[in-house]
Backbone as numpy.savetxt, mean C-alpha at the origin, in Angstrom:
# Nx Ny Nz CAx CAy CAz Cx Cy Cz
-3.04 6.64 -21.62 -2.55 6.16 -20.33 -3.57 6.51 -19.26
-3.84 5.39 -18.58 -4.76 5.99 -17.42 -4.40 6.44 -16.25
-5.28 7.19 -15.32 -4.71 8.11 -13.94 -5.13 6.83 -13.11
-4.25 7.18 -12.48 -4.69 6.38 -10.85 -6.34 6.32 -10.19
-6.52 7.95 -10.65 -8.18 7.80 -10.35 -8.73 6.76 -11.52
-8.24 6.68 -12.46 -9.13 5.48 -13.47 -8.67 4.05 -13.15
-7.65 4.20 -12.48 -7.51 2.59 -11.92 -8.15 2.23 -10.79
-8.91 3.13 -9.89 -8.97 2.80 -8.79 -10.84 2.96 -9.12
-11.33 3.80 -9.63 -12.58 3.45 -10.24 -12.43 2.36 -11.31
-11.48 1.22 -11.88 -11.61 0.00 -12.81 -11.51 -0.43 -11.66
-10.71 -0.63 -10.60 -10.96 -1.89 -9.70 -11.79 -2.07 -8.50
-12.10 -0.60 -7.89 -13.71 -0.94 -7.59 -15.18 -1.67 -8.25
-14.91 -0.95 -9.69 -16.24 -1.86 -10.29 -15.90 -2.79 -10.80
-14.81 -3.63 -11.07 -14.49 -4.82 -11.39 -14.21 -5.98 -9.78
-14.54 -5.33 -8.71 -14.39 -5.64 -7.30 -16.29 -5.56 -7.60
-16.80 -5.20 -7.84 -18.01 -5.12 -7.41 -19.05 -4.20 -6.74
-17.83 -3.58 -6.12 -18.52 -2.63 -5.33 -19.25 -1.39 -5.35
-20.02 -0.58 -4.76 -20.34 0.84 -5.04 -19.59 1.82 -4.33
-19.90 2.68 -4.08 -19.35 3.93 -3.11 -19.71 3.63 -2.21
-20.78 3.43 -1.76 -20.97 3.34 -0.58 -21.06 1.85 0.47
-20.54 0.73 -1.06 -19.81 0.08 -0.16 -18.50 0.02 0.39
-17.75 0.56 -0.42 -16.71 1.24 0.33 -16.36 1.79 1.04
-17.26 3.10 1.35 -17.26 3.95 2.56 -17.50 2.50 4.41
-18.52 1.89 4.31 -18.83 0.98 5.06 -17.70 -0.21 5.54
-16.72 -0.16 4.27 -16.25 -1.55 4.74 -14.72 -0.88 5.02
-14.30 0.89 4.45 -13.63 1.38 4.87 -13.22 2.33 6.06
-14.81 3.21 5.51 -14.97 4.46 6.56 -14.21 5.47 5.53
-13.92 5.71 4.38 -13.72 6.69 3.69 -14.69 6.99 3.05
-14.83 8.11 2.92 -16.13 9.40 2.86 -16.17 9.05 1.05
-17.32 8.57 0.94 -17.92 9.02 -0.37 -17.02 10.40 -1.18
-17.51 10.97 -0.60 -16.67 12.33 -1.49 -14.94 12.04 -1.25
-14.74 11.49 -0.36 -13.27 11.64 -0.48 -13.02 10.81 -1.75
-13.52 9.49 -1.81 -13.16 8.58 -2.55 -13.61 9.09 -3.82
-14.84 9.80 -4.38 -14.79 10.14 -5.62 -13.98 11.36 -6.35
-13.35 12.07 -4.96 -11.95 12.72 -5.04 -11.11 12.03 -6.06
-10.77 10.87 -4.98 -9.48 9.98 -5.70 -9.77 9.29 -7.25
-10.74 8.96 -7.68 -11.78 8.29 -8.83 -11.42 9.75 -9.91
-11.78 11.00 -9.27 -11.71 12.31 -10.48 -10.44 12.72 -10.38
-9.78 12.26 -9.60 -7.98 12.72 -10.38 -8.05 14.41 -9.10
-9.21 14.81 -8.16 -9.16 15.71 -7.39 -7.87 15.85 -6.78
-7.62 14.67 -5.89 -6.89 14.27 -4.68 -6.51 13.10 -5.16
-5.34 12.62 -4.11 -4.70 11.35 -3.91 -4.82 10.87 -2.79
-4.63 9.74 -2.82 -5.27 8.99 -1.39 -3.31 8.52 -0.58
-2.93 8.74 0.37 -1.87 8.42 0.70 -2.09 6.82 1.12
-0.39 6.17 1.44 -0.35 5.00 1.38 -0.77 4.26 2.05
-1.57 4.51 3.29 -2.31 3.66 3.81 -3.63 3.73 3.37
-3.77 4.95 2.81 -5.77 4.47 2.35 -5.33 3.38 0.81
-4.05 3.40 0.38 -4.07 2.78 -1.28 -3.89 0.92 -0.53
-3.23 1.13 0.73 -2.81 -0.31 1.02 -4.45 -0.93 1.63
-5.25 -0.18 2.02 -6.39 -0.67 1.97 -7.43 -0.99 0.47
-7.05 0.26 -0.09 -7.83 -0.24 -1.21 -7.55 -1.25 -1.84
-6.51 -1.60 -1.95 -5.50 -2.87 -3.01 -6.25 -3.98 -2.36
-5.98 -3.97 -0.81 -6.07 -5.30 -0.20 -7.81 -5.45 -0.66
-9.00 -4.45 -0.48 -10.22 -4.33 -0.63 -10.62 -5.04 -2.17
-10.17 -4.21 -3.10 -10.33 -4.42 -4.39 -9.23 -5.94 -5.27
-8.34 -6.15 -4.22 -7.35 -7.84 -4.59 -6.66 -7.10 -5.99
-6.45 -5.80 -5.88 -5.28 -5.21 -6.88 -3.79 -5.48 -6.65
-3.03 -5.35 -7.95 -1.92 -5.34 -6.63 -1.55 -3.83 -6.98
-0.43 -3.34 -5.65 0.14 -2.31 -5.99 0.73 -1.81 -7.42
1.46 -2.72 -7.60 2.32 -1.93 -8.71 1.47 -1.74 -9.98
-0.12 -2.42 -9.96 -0.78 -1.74 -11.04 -1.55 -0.76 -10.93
-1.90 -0.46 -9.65 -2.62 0.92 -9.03 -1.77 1.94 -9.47
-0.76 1.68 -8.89 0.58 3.15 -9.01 1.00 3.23 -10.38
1.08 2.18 -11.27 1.80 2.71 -12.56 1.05 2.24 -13.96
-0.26 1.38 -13.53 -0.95 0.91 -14.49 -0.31 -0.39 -15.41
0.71 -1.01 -14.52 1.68 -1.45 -15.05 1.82 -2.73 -14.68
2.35 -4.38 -15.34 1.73 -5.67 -14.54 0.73 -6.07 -14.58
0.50 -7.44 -13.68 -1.06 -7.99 -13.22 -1.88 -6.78 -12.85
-2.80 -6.72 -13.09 -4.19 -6.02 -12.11 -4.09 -6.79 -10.85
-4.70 -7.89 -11.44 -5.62 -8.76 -10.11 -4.48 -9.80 -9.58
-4.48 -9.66 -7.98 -3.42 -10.83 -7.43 -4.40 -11.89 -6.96
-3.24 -12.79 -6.77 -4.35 -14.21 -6.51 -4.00 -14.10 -4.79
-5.65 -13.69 -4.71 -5.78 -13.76 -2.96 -6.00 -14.81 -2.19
-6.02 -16.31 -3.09 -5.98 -17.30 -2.41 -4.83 -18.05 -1.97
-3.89 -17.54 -2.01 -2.29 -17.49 -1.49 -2.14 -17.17 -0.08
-1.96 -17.86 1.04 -2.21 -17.45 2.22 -0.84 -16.81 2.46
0.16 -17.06 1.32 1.60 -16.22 2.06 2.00 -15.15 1.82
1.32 -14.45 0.86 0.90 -13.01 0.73 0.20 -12.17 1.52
-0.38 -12.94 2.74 -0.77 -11.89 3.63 0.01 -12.07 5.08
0.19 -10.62 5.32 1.11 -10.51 6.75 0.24 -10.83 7.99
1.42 -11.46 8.93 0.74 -12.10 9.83 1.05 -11.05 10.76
0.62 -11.38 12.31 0.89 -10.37 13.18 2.31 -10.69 13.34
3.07 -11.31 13.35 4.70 -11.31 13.35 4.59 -10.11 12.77
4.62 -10.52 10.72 4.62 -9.78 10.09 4.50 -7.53 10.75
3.36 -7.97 11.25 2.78 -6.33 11.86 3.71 -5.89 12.54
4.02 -6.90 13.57 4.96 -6.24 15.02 6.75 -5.54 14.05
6.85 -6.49 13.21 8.10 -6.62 12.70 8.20 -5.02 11.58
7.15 -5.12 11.42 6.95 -3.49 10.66 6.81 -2.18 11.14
6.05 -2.59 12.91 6.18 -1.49 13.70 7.40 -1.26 14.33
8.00 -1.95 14.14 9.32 -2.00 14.87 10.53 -1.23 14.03
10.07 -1.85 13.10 10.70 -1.02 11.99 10.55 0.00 11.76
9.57 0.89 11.68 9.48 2.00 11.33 9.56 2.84 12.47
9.20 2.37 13.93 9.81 3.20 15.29 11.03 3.39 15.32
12.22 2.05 14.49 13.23 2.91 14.14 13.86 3.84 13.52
13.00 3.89 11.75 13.22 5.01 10.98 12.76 6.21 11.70
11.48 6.46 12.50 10.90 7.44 12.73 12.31 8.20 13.79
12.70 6.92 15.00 14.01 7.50 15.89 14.87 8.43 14.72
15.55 7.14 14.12 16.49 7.82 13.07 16.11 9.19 12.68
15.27 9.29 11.82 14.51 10.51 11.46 14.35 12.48 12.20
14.21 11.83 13.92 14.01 12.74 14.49 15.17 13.39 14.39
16.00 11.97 14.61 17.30 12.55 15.76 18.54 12.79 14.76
17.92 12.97 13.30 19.10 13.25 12.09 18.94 14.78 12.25
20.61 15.22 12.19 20.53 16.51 12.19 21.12 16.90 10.51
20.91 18.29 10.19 21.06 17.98 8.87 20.53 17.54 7.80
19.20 17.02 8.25 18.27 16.30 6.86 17.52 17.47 6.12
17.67 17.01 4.83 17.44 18.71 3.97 16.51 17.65 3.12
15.83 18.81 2.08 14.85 18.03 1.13 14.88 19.33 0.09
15.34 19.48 -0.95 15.31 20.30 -2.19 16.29 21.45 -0.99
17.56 21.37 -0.48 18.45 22.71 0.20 17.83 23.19 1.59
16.32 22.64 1.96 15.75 23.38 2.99 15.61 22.05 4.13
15.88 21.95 5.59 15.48 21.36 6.85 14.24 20.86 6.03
14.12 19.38 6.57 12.64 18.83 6.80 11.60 19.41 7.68
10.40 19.56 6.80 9.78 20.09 7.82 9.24 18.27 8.45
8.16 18.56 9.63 7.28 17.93 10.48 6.31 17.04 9.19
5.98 17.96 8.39 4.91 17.06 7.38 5.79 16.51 6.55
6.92 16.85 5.62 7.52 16.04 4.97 8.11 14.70 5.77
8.32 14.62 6.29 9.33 14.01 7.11 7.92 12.65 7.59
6.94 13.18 8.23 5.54 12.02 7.88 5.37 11.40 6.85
5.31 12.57 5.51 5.22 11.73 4.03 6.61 10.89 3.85
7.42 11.55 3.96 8.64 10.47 3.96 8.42 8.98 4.63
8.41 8.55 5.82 7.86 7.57 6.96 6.39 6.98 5.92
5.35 7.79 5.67 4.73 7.02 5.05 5.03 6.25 4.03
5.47 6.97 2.93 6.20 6.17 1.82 7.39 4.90 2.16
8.19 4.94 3.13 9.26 4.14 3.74 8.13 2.83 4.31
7.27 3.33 4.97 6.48 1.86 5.58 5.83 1.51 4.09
5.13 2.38 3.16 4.57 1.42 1.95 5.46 0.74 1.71
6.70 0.81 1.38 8.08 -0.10 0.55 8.34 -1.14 1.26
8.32 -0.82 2.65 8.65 -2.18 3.37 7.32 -2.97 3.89
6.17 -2.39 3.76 5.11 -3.54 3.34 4.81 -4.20 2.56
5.59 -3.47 1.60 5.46 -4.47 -0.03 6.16 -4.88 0.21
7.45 -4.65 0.29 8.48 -5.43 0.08 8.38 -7.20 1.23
7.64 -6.93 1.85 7.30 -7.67 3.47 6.48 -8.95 2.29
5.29 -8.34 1.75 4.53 -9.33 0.90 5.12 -9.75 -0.57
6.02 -8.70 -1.13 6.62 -9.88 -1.92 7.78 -10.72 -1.58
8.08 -10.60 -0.38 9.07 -11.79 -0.18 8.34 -12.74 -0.19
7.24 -13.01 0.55 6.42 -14.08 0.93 6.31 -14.71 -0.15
5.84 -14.41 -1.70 5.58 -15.02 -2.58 6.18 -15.85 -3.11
7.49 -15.71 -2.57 9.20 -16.22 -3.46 8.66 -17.59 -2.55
9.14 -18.91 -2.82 9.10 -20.17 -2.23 10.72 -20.82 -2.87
11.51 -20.93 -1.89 12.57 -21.43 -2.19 12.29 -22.78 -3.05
12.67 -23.19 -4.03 12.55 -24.93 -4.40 12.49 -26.33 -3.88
13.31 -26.07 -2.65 13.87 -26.86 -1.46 12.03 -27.09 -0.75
11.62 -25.87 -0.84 10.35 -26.24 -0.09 8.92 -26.66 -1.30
9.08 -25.79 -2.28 8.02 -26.02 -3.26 7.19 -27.11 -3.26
8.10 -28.49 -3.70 7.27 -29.90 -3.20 6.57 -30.03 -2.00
6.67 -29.65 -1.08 5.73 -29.46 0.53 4.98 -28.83 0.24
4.85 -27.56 -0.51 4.06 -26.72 -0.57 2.24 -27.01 -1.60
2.90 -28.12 -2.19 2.00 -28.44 -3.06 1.11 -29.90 -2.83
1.87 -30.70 -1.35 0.84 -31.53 -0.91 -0.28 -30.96 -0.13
């Protein structure tokens, strides 16, 4: 079974790229990224939602090795528009409200701290960014025929 660092070094060099084109077209540090490649470190969900989009992986084979690898990026309804953006920031300014202003939120018997409670919010916006791009993919039937003139 492979690590995440071996998926993410297969779809860089099957993307083409080197390290240090990555660093350039990301701004993540060489060493960070061969962090994530040696199983060092993990990259949280916004450096993975860049890499996916970089490398045309999709998520669910980064994270579980599992599915397609490669999505078809010539699908223009798989990518979020700025609707899309506003509609996600909006969203998550509400979890984050929610979040603050929950009294009582525990995680393994103990108060959230300040950093869990970020990783939480991070993970909550990955789900609803995916979830944002695989709706897009679905094409009701009603429209399909339009879709294909």
């Amino acid at each position: 079974m492979s690590t995440l660092g071996d998926r993410l070094r297969i779809a860089r060099q099957k993307s083409g790229l080197r390290q240090t084109q990555v660093k350039e077209r990301t701004n993540i540090n060489n060493k960070t990224l061969s962090g994530y490649e040696n199983n060092v470190s993990e990259p949280d969900m916004n450096t993975l939602t860049v890499l996916t989009e970089l490398y045309g992986v999709s998520y669910e084979w980064l994270l579980t090795g599992e599915g397609e690898m490669t999505v078809n990026t010539t699908k223009k309804s798989s990518h979020l528009t700025e609707k899309d953006e506003r509609d996600i920031a909006k969203r998550m300014a509400e979890l984050r409200e929610d979040l603050s202003t929950a009294t009582g939120l525990l995680f393994e018997g103990e108060p959230m701290s300040e950093e869990a409670k970020e990783s939480l919010l991070e993970a909550m916006e990955f789900g609803v960014r995916l979830a944002k791009k695989n709706n897009k993919k679905y094409t009701p039937k009603k429209y399909r025929e339009n879709d294909e003139e």
